[in-house]
N, C-alpha and C positions, 0 to 999 in steps of 0.2 A: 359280169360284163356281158354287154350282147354278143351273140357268136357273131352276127354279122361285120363287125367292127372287125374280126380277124381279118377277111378276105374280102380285096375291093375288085370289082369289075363289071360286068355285064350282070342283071338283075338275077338270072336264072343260074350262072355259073357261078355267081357268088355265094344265093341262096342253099344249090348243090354243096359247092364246098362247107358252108357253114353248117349242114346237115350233118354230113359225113363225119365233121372235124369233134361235132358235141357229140354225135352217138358213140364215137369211138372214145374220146375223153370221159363218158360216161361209166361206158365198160370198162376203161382200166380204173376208174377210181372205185367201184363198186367190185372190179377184180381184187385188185390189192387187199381190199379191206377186208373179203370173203378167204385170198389166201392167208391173211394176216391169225383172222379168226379161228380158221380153220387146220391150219396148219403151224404155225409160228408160234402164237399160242401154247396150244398143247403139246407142241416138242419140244419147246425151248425155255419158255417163261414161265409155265406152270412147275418145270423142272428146275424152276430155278437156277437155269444156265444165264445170266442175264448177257455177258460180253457173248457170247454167241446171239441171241436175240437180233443186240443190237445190231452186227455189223451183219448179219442175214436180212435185218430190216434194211438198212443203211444200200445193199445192196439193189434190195428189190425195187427202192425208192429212187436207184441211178437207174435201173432198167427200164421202170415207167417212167421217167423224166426224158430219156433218150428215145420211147418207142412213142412218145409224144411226139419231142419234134422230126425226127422220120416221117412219121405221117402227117404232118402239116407240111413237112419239104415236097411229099408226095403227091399232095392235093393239090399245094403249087404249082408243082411241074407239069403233073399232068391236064389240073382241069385249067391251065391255063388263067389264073387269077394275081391279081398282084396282093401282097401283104398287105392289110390294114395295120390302124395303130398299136392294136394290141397282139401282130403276130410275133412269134419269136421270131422275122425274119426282117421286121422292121427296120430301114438301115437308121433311124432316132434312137434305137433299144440296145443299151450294152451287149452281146451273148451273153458274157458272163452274168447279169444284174437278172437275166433271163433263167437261166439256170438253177440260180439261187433262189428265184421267188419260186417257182414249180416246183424245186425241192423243197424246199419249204410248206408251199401246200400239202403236197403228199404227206409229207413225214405229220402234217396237222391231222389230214384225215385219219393216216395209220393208227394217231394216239389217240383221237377218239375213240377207236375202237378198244383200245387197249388199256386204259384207264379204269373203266368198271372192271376189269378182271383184277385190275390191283387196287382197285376200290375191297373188291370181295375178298379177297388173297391177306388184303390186310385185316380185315374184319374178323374171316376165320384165325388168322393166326393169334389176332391181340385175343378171342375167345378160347383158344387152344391152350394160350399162355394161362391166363385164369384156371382154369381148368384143372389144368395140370399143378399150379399154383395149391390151390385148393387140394384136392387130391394127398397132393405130398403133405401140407399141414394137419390133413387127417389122419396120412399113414402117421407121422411123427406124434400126437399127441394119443393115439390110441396108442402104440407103441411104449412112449411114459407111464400112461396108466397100468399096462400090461405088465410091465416093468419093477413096478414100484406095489403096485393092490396084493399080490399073494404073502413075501417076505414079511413087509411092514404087517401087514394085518393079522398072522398067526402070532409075531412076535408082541403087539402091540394086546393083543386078548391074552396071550400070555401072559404079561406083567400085569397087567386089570386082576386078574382071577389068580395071580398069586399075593394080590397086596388086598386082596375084596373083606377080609377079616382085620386084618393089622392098620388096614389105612383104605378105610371105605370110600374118606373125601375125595383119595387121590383118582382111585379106579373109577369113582363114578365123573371124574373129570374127565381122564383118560377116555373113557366112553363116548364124552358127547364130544370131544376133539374127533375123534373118528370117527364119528356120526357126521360130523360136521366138513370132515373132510372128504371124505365118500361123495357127500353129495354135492360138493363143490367139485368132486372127477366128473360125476355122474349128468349133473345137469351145467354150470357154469362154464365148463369147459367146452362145450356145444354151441357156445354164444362166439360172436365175430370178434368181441373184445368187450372189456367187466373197466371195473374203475381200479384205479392202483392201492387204494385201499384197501377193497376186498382180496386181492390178491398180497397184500404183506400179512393179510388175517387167514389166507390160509398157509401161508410159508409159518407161522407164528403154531400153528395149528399140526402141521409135519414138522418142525424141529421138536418140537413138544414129544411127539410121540415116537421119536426118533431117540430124544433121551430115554425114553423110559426103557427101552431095552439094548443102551448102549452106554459107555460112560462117556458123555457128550453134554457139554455146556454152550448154550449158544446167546447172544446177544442181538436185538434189532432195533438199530436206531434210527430215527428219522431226523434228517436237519433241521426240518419243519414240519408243521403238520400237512397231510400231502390233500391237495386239493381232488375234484374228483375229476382223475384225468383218466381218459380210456388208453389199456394196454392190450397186448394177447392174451388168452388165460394161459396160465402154466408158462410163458415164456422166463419167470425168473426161478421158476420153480426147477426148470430144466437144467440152469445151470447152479442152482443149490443140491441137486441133486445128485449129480456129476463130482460134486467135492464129495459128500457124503460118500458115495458107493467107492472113491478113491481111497478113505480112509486108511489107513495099514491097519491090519489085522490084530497087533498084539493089542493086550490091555490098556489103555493109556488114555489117562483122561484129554477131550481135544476139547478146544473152544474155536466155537466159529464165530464170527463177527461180522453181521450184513449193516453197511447202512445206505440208507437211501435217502437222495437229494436230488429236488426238482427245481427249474427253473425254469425261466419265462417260453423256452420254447422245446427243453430236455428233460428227460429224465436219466438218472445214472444211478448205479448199484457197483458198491466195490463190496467183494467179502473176503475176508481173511480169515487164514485157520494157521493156529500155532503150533503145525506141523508139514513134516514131507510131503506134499501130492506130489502125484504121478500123475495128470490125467495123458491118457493117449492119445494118438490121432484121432481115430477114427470119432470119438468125446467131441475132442475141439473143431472136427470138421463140421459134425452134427449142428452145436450152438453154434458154428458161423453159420452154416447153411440156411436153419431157422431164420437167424436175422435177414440175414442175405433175400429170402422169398417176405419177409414183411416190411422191411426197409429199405430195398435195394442200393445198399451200398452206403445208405447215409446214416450211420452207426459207426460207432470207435468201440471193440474189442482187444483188450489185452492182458498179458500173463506176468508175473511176476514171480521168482523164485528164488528163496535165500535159505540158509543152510535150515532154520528151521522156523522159519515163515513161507505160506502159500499167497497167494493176492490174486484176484482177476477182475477185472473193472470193466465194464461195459456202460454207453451211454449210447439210449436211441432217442428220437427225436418225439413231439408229442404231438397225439394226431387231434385235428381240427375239428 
């Protein structure tokens, strides 16, 4: 709006006021937004105090609105000029309708300034998230590997090299199963996500060698034959592995029983074993965790337990 339009009167005393009335409205809009930047900012909203923020804002935004009109009362009084249409002293102009548009602009300006900081704020944290996302899915599947390659592998050369004369077929099968699983640790697990088929051929590939140095019979069925849908590596591994290491101790033949069924827009795994687990907290929190950082929350996880059946079913969704 023209400054001249605030104050009407003689050419030279209106011009004066309308001088005065914009330099000064300039500096406080160009004040606020340098205290906002400068200060508001980096004590309040960086730190993530947001209700402090606001009502520090909220404040500063009455203070400029009030040392506004002071000084347009002031320029009145003293340079002698009557209100134009657009002063607040207009007697056509609500105070109040006055009040609220001034606040209004301030509080506009303020969030100009404020905007790119939570432009940036969001930026780094949805990067921080990933990250950190990331990170953890590597601590946990190095972790599995670490976990599962020394045991398995002494006890799996083991039974190879005590059957290499009596049953050559079997050892030299056993061999290329842990050839073949190694390098599905080694290299597929490094990948963002494999297809569900290659991942039920390496579960098929560790229960395999898994029997051979325990008395352990296991079953994997499929409802259908499974399309090639992309998963995580080692995500079902994790929790076939979880039963296994729960096993009880004494001699006793077990049977596990995985099967797997996809549909139009899930995949699901239930396995059962024809005995006691135990798995513990810290097991169960693990595989919700996992799920939890690849699916965020859109997965069904659960347990089953009966005097001498185990059960755990999980279903995650299938990614596009």
């Amino acid at each position: 709006m023209p400054a001249c339009t605030r104050h009407l009167g003689s050419s030279s005393d209106s011009l004066l006021a309308s001088l005065l009335d914009g330099t000064i409205l300039f500096v406080v809009y160009v004040g606020i937004m340098l205290f906002n930047i400068r200060v508001l900012v980096p004590c309040w909203l960086q730190r993530n105090h947001y209700l402090s923020y606001i009502w520090r804002a909220s404040v500063l935004i009455l203070g400029a609105t009030a040392w506004n009109i002071l000084v347009e009362y002031l320029i009145l009084r003293y340079i002698s000029v009557e209100p134009g249409i657009y002063s607040y002293f207009h007697p056509d102009r609500p105070f109040a309708l006055v009040l609220v548009t001034e606040f209004c602009a301030l509080a506009i300006c303020l969030a100009g300034t404020t905007l790119p900081f939570l432009l940036r704020q969001w930026i780094m944290d949805a990067s921080r998230k990933n990250n950190l996302e990331k990170t953890t899915l590597q601590y946990q599947s190095e972790e599995i590997r670490n976990r599962v390659n020394p045991s398995l592998l002494l006890g799996v050369l083991d039974a190879a090299a005590g059957c290499t004369r009596s049953e050559p077929e079997k050892s030299s099968d056993l061999l290329i199963r842990l050839s073949r699983f190694l390098r599905y640790q080694l290299y597929d697990r490094s990948r963002k996500w494999v297809f569900l088929n290659s991942e039920i051929g390496f579960l098929d590939n560790y229960l395999r060698l898994e029997s051979s140095r325990r008395p352990l019979q296991y079953l994997l069925r499929q409802a259908d034959e499974p399309p090639r849908i992309p998963v995580s590596p080692m995500l079902f591994f994790q929790v076939v592995r979880s039963m296994i290491e729960a096993l009880p101790p004494e001699p006793k033949e077990v049977c596990i029983e995985l099967l797997f069924e996809s549909g139009a827009s899930f995949i699901s795994m239930t396995g059962t074993v024809n005995t006691l687990l135990r798995l513990d907290t810290g097991t169960r929190e693990r595989i919700r965790s996992r799920l939890e950082i690849l699916y965020s929350g859109n997965y069904r996880l659960s347990y089953r337990q009966t005097e001498d059946h185990f059960q755990i079913e999980f279903q995650i969704p299938i990614r596009g």
